[in-house]
N, C-alpha and C positions, 0 to 999 in steps of 0.2 A: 527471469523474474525481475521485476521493475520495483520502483520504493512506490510511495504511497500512489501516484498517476498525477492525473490533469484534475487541476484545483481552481477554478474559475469560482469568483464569488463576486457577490452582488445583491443587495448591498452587503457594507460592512464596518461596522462601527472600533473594526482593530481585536485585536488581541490583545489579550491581558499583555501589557509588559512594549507593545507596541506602539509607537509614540506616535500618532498621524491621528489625524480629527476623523469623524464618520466621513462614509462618503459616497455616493447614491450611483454615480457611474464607475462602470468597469475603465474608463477612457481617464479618471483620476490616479488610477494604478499605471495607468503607460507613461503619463504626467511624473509621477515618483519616479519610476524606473528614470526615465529620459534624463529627470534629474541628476540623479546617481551614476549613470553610466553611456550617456547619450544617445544620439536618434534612434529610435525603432524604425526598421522600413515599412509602410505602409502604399499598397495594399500587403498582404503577407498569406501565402497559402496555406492549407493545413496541415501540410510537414513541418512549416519555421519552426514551429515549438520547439520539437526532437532534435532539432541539428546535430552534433555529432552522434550520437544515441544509434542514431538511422545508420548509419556507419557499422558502429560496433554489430547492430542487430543484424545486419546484412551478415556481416564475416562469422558473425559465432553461430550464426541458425539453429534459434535455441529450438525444440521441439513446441513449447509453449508457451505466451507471452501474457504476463498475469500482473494487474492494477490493481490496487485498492482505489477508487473510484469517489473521492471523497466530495462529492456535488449532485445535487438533484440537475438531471438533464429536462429541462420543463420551461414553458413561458407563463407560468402562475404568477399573476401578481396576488396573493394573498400568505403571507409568512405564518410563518411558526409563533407562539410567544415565547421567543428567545432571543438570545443578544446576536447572534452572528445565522447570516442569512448566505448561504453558497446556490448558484443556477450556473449551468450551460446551454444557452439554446438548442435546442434540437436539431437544426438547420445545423452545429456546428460538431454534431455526432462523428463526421468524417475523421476529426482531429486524431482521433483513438484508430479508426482501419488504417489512415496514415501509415503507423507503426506495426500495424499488423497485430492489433493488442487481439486475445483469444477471449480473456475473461474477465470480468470486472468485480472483483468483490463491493457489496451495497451494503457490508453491517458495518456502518460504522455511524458517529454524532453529527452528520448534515444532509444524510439523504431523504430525509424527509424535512429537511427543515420548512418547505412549502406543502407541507402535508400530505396526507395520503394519496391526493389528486397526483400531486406532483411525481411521489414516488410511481403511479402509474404510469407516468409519461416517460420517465425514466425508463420503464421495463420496455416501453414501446417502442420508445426509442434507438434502445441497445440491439433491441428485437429485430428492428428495423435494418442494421445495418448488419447481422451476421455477430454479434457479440455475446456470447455467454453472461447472463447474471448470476451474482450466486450471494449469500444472504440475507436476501430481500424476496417478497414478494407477494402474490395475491392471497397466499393461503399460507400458515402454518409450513403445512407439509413442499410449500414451493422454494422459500422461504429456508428450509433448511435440507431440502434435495441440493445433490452438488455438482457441479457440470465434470463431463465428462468429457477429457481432450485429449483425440489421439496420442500414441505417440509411436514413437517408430522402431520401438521393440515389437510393438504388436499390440501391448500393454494400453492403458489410460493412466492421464493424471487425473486424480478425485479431487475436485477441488471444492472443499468445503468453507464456510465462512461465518464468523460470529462475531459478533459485539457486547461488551463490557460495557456494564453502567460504570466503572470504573474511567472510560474514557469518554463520560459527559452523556452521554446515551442515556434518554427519557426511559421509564420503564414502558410508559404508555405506548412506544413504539415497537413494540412485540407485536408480532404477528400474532393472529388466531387461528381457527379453525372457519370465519366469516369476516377478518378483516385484514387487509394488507398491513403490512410492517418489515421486521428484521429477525433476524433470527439471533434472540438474546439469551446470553446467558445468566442464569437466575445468580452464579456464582461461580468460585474457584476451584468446586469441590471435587472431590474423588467419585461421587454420585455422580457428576457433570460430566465428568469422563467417561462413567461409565457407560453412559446415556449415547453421546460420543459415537463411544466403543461399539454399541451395541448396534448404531446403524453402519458403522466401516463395514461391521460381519457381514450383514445382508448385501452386500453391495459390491466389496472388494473382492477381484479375480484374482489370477495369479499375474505376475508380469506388472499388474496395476502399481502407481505412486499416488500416496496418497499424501494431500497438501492442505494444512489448515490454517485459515488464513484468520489472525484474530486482531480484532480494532481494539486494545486495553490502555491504562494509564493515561499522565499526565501528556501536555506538550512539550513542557521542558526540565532537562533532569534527565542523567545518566541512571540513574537508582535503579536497578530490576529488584521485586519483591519476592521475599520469598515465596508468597501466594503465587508471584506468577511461574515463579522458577520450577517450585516442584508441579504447577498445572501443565508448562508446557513437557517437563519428567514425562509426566503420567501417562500425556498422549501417545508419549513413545512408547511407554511401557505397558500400560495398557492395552492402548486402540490400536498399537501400530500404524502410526501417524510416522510419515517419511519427513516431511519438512513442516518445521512449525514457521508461520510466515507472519510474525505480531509489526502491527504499526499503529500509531495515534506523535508520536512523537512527532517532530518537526526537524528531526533532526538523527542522525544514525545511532544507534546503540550497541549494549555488546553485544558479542556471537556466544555459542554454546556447541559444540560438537558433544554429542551425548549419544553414545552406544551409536555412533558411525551415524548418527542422524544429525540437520541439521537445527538449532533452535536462531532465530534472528529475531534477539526482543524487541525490536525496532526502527525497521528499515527506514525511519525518516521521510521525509518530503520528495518528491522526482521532480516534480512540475507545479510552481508553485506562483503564487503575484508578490509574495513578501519585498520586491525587489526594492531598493529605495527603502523601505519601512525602518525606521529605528528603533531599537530595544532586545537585547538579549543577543550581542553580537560576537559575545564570545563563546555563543554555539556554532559560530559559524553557518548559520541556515542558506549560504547561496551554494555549500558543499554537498553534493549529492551522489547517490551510488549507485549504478544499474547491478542487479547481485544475477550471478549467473552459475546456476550450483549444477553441479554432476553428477549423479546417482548410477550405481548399478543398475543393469538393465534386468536382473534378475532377481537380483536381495535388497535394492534401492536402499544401499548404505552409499554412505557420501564417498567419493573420489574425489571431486574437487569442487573447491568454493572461491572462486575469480571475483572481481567485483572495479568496476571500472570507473572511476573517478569524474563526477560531470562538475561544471559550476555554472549556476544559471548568469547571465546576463542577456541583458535587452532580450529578454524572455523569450533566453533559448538556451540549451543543453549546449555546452560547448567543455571539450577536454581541460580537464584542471591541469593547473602546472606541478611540477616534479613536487615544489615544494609544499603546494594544497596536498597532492598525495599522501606527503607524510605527514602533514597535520593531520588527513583523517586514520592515519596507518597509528599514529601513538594514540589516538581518541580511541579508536577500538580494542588497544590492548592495556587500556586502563584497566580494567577488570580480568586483566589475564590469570591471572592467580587464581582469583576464583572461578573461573570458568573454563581454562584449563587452554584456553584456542589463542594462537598467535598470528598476528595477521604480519606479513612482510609486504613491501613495496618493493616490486620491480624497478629495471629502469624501465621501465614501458608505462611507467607510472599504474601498473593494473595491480590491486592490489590481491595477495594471496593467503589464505589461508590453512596452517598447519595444527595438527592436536596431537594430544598424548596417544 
């Protein structure tokens, strides 16, 4: 499991907090970076991205590789009325088999930002090349069905996927029963879960893991709420939810081991343009983490939670040094107390996860 995935935008007039003027080409972001950290090679195939990544994902051979997908893949020029506009051409769909990505989560605040059109071309897109979507799509009911990815117990990963008006998410982009959208949730509730709960039953086999991937909250800010703390409880205890997989942040969050499941309030950014950008720097946002969690093959309670330290530059993944490490290794155990999970840094800079 990967953090939020491949983040192409175009245009984009900045983020709150991000200090650069609007700016109409994607070629003004290679211009920042180059600033900040010198030449890009150009031309560049569609593995550069992932540089060390590709690496890691070679040697660990995760069963299955899973994005939060945070861009309409589309050549729409007609936007959203909204401030921040994200596209990938479809022509550059390869980027994602590159990596061998399985699944794409689509609920999150910019897959429609080129509107519903857009988000079709998206589906056709992903369709196109062999890639799983999952909370998005033509119907209501497609929209919140969840892909199903082998795995090599015999079993499936259920991967389901929702969106929070809490992390900027129109309501209007709810799917219907007659119009394309995402699969939103109305709220944090214990009803929600139960609703949840109620399609895992019909669905989930034996052997199955079952993985829910949620877009909530802000971009920046360690804070988990308690709204989210006891929703992603619930999942476990309720729906029997194996891995809660939350992102919108921009940056890594705490962890939560709860009843030998895992919670990740906010795997942050993977693959991102912020590069060069100024503002909010001591989030650190060029630190990134590939999360690579272990489940039983038979009660999918956690064995282990690995997590591999990237830093983007000249926008590409490349191994952070010992000492990034353990900047993100004390970020994550900020909240240890309350959440009960200690993370350690190896010398291999790979960092690890212990609980009560």
């Amino acid at each position: 499991m990967t953090g939020r995935g491949i983040d192409q935008r175009l245009p984009h007039p900045g983020d709150p907090g991000l200090h650069e003027p609007s700016v109409t080409s994607s070629l003004d972001y290679v211009a920042l970076a180059e600033r900040a950290n010198g030449p890009i090679p150009n031309p560049i195939d569609f593995a550069y991205v992932w540089g060390d990544a590709l690496g890691e994902l070679d040697e660990r051979k995760p069963d299955a590789r899973i994005v939060n997908l945070e861009t309409a893949v589309t050549r729409s020029s007609t936007p959203q009325a909204k401030q921040i506009h994200y596209k990938m051409a479809p022509g550059n769909a390869p980027v994602l088999t590159a990596a061998g990505i399985d699944c794409c989560a689509l609920a999150n605040n910019h897959v429609l930002d080129w509107g519903r059109p857009g988000l079709l071309d998206t589906l056709d897109a992903l369709g196109a090349v062999g890639i799983e979507a999952v909370g998005a799509g033509r119907t209501i009911n497609e929209a919140a069905a969840p892909a199903a990815l082998a795995l090599q117990n015999g079993g499936r990963a259920l991967v389901f996927a929702l969106g929070s008006t809490t992390s900027g998410i129109p309501k209007s982009w709810a799917a219907s029963d007659v119009e394309p959208g995402i699969n939103l949730l109305s709220d944090l509730s214990l009803a929600s879960v139960h609703r949840i709960a109620q399609q895992i039953d019909l669905l989930k086999r034996p052997r199955d893991i079952v993985v829910v991937s949620i877009h909530w909250g802000g971009n920046w800010g360690y804070d988990v709420s308690h709204k989210e703390a006891d929703f992603a409880r619930a999942l476990i205890d309720e729906a029997g939810v194996d891995i809660v997989y939350g992102h919108s942040s921009h940056h890594a969050k705490p962890i939560e081991v709860y009843r030998r499941r895992v919670i990740l309030y906010g795997c942050g950014d993977f693959i991102d343009d912020y590069e060069g950008i100024a503002g909010y720097e001591e989030f650190r946002d060029d630190l990134v983490l590939m999360y690579f969690v272990t489940v039983g093959a038979s009660d999918g309670a956690l064995e282990q939670l690995a997590m591999v330290p990237m830093q983007i530059r000249n926008f590409r993944l490349n191994h952070a040094s010992q000492e990034d490490a353990n900047w993100l290794r004390d970020t994550l155990n900020r909240d240890e107390r309350r959440f009960g999970t200690h993370i350690r840094a190896d010398e291999d800079g790979v960092l690890r996860a212990a609980w009560d």
